[in-house]
C-alpha positions as CSV (number, residue, x, y, z in Angstrom):
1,X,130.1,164.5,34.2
2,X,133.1,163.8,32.6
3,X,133.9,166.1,29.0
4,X,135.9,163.6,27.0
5,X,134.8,160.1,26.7
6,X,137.7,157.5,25.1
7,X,136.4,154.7,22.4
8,X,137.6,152.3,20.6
9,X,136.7,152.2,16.7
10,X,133.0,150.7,16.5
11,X,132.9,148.7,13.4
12,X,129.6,147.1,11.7
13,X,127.1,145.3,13.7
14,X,128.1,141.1,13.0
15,X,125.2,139.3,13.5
16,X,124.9,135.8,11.7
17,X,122.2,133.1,12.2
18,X,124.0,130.6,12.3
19,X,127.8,131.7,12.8
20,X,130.1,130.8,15.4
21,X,129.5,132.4,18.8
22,X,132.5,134.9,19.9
23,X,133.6,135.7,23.2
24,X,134.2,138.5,25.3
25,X,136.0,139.9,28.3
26,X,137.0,142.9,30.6
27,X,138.6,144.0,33.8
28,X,137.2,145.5,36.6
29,X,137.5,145.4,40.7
30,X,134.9,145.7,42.6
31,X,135.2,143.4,45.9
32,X,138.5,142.3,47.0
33,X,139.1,138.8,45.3
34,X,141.8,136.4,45.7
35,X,144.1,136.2,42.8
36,X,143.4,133.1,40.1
37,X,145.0,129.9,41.0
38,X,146.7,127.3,38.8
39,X,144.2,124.6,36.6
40,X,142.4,122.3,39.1
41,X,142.7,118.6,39.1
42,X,140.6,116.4,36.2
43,X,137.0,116.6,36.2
44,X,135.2,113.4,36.2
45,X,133.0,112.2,33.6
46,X,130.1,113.6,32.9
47,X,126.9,111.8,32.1
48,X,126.4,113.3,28.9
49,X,130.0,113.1,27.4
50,X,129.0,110.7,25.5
51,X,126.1,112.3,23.8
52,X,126.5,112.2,20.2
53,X,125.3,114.1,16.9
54,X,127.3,113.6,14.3
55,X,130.3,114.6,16.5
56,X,131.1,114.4,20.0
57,X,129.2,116.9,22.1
58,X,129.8,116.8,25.3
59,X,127.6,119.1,27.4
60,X,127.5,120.0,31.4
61,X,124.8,121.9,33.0
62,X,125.4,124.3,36.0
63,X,122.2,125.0,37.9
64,X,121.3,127.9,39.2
65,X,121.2,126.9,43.0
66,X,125.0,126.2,42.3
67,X,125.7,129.3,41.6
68,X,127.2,131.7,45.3
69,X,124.1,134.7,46.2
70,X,125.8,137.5,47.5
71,X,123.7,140.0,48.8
72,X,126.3,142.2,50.6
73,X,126.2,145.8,53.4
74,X,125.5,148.9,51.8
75,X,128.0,150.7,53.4
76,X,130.9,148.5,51.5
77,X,130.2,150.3,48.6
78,X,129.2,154.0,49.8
79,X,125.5,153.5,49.6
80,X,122.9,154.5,52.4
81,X,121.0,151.7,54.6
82,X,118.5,149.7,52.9
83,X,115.3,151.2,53.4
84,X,112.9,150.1,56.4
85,X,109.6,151.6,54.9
86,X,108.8,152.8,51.4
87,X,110.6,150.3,48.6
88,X,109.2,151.8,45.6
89,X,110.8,150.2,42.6
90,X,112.7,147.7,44.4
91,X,112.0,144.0,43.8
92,X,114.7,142.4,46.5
93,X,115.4,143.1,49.6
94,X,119.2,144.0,49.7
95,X,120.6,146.8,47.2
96,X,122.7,144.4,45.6
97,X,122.0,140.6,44.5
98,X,124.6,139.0,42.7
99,X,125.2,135.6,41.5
100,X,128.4,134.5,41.3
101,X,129.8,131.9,38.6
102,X,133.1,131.6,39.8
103,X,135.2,132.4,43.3
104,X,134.7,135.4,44.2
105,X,134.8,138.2,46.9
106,X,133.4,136.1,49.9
107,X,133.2,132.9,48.2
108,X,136.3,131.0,47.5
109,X,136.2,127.5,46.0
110,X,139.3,125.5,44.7
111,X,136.9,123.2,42.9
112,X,135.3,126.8,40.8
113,X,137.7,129.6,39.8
114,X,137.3,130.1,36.3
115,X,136.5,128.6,32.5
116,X,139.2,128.7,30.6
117,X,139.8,132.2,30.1
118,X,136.6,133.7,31.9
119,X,137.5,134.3,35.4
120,X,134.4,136.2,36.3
121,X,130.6,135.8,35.6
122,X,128.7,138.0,37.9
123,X,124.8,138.4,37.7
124,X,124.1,141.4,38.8
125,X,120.4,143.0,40.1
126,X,120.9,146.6,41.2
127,X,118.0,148.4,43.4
128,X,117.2,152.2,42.8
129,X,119.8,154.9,43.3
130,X,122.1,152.2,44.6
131,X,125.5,151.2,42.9
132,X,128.9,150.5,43.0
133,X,131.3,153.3,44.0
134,X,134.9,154.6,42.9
135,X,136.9,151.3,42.6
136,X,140.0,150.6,41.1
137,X,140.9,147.5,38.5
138,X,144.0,146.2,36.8
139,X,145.4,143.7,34.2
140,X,141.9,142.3,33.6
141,X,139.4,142.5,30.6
142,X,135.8,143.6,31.4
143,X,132.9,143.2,29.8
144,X,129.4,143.9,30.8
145,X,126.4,143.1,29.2
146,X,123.1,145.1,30.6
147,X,119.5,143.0,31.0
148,X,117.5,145.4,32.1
149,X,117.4,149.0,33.4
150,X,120.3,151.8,33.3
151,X,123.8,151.3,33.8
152,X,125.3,154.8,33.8
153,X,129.5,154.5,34.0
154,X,132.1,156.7,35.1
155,X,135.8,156.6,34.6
156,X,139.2,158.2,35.1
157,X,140.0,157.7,31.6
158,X,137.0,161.0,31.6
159,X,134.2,158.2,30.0
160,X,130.6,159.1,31.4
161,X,127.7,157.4,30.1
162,X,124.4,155.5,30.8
163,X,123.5,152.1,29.1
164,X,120.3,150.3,28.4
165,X,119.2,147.0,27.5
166,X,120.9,145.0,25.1
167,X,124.4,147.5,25.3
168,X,127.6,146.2,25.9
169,X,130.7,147.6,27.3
170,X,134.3,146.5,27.5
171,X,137.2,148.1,29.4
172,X,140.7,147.8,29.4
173,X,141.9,147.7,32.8
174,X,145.6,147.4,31.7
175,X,148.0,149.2,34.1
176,X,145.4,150.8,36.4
177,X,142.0,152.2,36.3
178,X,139.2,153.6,38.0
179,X,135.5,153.6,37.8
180,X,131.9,153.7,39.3
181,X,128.8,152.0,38.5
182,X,125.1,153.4,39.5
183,X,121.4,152.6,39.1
184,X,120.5,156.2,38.6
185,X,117.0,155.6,38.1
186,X,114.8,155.8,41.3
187,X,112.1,153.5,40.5
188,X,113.2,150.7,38.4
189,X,116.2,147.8,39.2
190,X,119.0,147.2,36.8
191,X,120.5,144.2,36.3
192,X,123.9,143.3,34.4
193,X,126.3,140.6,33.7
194,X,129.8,141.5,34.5
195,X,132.4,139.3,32.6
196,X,136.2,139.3,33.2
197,X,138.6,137.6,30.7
198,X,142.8,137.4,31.6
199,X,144.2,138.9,29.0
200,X,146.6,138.0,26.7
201,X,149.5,140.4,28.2
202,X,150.2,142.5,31.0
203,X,150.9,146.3,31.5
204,X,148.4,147.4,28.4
205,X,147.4,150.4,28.3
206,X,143.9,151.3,29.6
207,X,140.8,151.4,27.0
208,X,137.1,152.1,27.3
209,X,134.3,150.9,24.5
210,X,130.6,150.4,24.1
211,X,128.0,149.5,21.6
212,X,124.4,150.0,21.8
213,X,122.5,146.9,19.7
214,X,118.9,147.0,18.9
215,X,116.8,143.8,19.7
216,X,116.3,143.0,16.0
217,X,120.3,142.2,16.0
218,X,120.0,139.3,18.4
219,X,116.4,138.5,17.5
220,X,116.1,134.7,16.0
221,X,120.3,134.8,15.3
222,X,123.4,135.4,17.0
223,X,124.8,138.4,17.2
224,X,128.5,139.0,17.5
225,X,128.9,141.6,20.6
226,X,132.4,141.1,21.4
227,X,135.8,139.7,19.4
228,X,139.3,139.8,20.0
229,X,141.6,142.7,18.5
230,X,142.6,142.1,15.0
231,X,145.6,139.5,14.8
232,X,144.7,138.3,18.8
233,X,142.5,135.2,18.0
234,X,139.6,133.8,16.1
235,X,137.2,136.3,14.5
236,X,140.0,139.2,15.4
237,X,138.5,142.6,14.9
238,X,134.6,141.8,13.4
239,X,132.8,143.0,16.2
240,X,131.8,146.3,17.3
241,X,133.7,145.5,21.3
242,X,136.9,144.0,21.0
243,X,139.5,142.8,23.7
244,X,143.0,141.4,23.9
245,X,142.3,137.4,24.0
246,X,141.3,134.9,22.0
247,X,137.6,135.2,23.2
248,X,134.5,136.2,21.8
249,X,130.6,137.1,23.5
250,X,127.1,136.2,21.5
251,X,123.8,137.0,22.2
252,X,120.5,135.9,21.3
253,X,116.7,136.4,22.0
254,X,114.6,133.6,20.8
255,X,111.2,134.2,19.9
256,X,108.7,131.0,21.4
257,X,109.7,127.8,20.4
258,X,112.2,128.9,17.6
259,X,115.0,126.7,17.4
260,X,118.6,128.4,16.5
261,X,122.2,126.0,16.1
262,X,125.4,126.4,17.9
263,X,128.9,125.0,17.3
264,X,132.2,125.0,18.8
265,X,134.6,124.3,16.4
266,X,137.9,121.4,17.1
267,X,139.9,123.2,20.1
268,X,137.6,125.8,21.2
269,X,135.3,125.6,24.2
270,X,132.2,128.2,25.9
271,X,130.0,129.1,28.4
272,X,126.7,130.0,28.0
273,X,124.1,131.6,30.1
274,X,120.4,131.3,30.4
275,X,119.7,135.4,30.9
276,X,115.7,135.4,30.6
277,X,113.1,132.6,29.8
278,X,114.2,129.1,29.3
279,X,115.4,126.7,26.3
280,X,116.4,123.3,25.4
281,X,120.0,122.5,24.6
282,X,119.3,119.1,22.1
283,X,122.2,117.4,20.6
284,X,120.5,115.1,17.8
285,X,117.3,113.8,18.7
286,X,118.2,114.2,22.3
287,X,117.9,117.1,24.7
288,X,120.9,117.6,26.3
289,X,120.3,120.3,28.9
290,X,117.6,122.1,29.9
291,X,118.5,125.5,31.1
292,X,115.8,127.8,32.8
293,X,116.5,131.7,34.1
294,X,120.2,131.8,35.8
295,X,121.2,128.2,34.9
296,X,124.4,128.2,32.4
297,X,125.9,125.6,30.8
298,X,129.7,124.4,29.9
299,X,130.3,123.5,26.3
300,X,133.2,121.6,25.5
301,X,135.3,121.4,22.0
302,X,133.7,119.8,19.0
303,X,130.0,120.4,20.4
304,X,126.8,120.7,17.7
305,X,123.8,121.5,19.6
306,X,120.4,123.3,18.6
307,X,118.9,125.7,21.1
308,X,114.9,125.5,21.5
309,X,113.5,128.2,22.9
310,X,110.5,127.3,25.3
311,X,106.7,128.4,25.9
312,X,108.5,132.3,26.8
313,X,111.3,132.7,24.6
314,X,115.2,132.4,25.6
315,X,117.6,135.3,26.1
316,X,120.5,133.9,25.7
317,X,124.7,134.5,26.2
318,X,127.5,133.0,25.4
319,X,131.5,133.5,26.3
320,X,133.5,131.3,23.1
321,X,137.0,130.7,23.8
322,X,140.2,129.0,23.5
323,X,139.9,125.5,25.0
324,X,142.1,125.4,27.7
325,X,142.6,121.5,29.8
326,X,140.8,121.0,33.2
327,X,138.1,123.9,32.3
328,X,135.1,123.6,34.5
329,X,133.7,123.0,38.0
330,X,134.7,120.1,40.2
331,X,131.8,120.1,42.1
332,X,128.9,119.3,39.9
C-alpha cells in the first residue's frame, strides 16, 4: 500500500430535495479508445419533444439493450482464466461485464460518442479477485460512482484506498497518471459506474479525491456528489468532489412510490441513469419515460419532470451539464 494518499479539500455534504442536479467527471484509461470526434449531424425529432409542462421538456429514452456489453479476456487486463468449476460469489460468467454508453474500446459508433461533455459512461460488474490492472490516463476527468461491493484504488500519485457503496471518486488525469482497480473481495461482485468528462483545459496537473456519503444523503432528495471547481461553472465549489468543467453528478434513492422533481434550467442539459429499481419520468400529467435497471435517459434544456419511483424504489444518477448542440445518439 501506498503511505501518502493526495485529496482535494472535502467540503459539506450538499444534498437538497429539490435543487438542481450537478454533474460530474474524471479521467481514466483503461481499454484503448479512439480519440472523441467532432459534433455529429442533427438528431431527428423525437416523439416526445413536444411534451409540455409548463415549459418545454423534451425527453429521450435510451434503452438498455442499446447500450454495447463488453464482456472482454482476462488476460487483457492481468487477471487469471475465468474459472471452469467452483464460482463462488460470482453472478456472470466473464470477470468483467460492462455496458457501455458511448464508443468505446471495441465498439465504435459515429452516431454515439458522447453527451455534451460526458464522453464516457461505463457500467461496470466486477467478479471476485478480478480487476483492472496498472493503466495509464491523461487529459480526462474521472469520476466513479460505486453500486455495490468494494472498489479498492491505487495510484502513482501514492493514493490507496477501498470504497463502498454510495462513495464517489474523482481523478485528475491531467498530464499523466497511473492507476489500478480491484474487486478485492473473494466472494461478492462489485459493480461501478465509470464517468469521464473533457475538461475544461489541457496539461492540469494530476489530482485524486473521494467522499464517502451515507444512504440518508440521497434518500428521498438529491444529493450533490460532484461540482465544478470554484469559478469553473454552475454550482462551482459546493460539493464535496469537484472537477474542472462546467458539470455536476446527483444521486438519489427513492423509497416506493415517492415522487422527487427535476429541472434543467435555460442552456443546460443531463443524462441520467437508472442504477437499481425502476421509475417514471412524468412531465405534467403525462409519463414521459419509463426507465427500468440500466435504461438512461437524455434530458434536454428547459426540462421540468417528476421522478416516480416504482413498486421497488429507484436508484437513481444524473450527469448536469452545459448544453452543448447536436448532444445525443443518432441511432435511437
Amino acid at each position: 500500500h501506498y503511505e501518502s494518499r493526495r485529496r482535494m479539500r472535502a467540503l459539506p455534504t450538499a444534498c437538497t430535495s429539490l435543487a438542481r442536479p450537478s454533474i460530474v467527471s474524471a479521467n481514466t484509461l483503461r481499454r484503448p479508445t479512439r480519440p472523441r470526434t467532432t459534433e455529429s449531424p442533427a438528431l431527428p425529432p423525437s416523439p416526445l419533444a413536444d411534451m409540455t409542462v409548463g415549459r418545454k421538456a423534451p425527453i429521450r429514452k435510451v434503452p438498455h439493450h442499446k447500450l454495447f456489453k463488453s464482456e472482454p479476456d482476462p488476460s487483457w487486463f492481468g487477471n487469471p482464466s475465468n474459472p471452469s468449476g467452483d464460482k463462488r460469489g460470482w453472478s456472470a460468467p466473464n470477470w468483467l461485464t460492462s455496458r457501455f454508453h458511448f464508443s468505446f474500446a471495441e465498439y465504435s459508433s459515429s452516431k454515439n460518442d458522447s453527451f455534451g461533455v460526458l464522453r464516457v459512461m461505463n457500467d461496470d460488474l466486477v467478479m471476485p479477485k478480478r480487476g483492472f490492472g496498472t493503466h495509464g490516463h491523461a487529459n480526462m476527468e474521472i469520476c466513479t460512482y460505486v453500486v455495490e461491493g468494494a472498489l479498492t484504488h491505487k495510484d502513482s500519485m501514492g493514493t490507496s484506498e477501498t470504497l463502498t457503496r454510495g462513495a464517489i471518486q474523482f481523478m485528475t488525469a491531467g498530464t499523466g497518471v497511473r492507476h489500478s482497480e480491484h474487486n478485492l473481495d473473494s466472494s461478492k461482485p462489485l459493480r461501478f459506474i465509470q464517468m469521464w468528462i473533457v475538461p475544461n483545459a489541457g496539461g492540469l496537473a494530476p489530482n485524486y479525491g473521494s467522499h464517502a456519503f451515507e444512504r440518508a444523503d440521497r434518500l428521498n432528495r438529491w444529493c450533490a456528489a460532484v461540482s465544478p471547481v470554484p469559478g469553473a461553472g454552475v454550482d462551482g465549489g459546493t460539493a464535496p468532489v469537484q472537477i474542472n468543467q462546467d458539470a455536476c453528478i446527483k444521486v438519489t434513492e427513492l423509497d416506493p412510490n415517492v415522487a422527487l422533481p427535476f429541472a434543467t434550467a435555460k442552456g443546460r442539459q443531463a443524462y441520467m441513469l437508472c442504477v437499481e429499481g425502476e421509475c417514471a419520468v412524468n412531465a405534467g400529467n403525462e409519463t414521459a419515460a419509463t426507465l427500468e435497471r440500466h435504461d438512461a435517459a437524455e434530458i434536454s434544456s428547459s426540462a421540468d419532470v417528476v421522478l416516480v419511483a416504482g413498486a421497488k424504489g429507484a436508484h437513481v444518477l444524473v450527469v448536469e451539464m452545459a448544453e452543448r448542440g447536436r448532444s445525443g445518439r443518432e441511432d435511437l
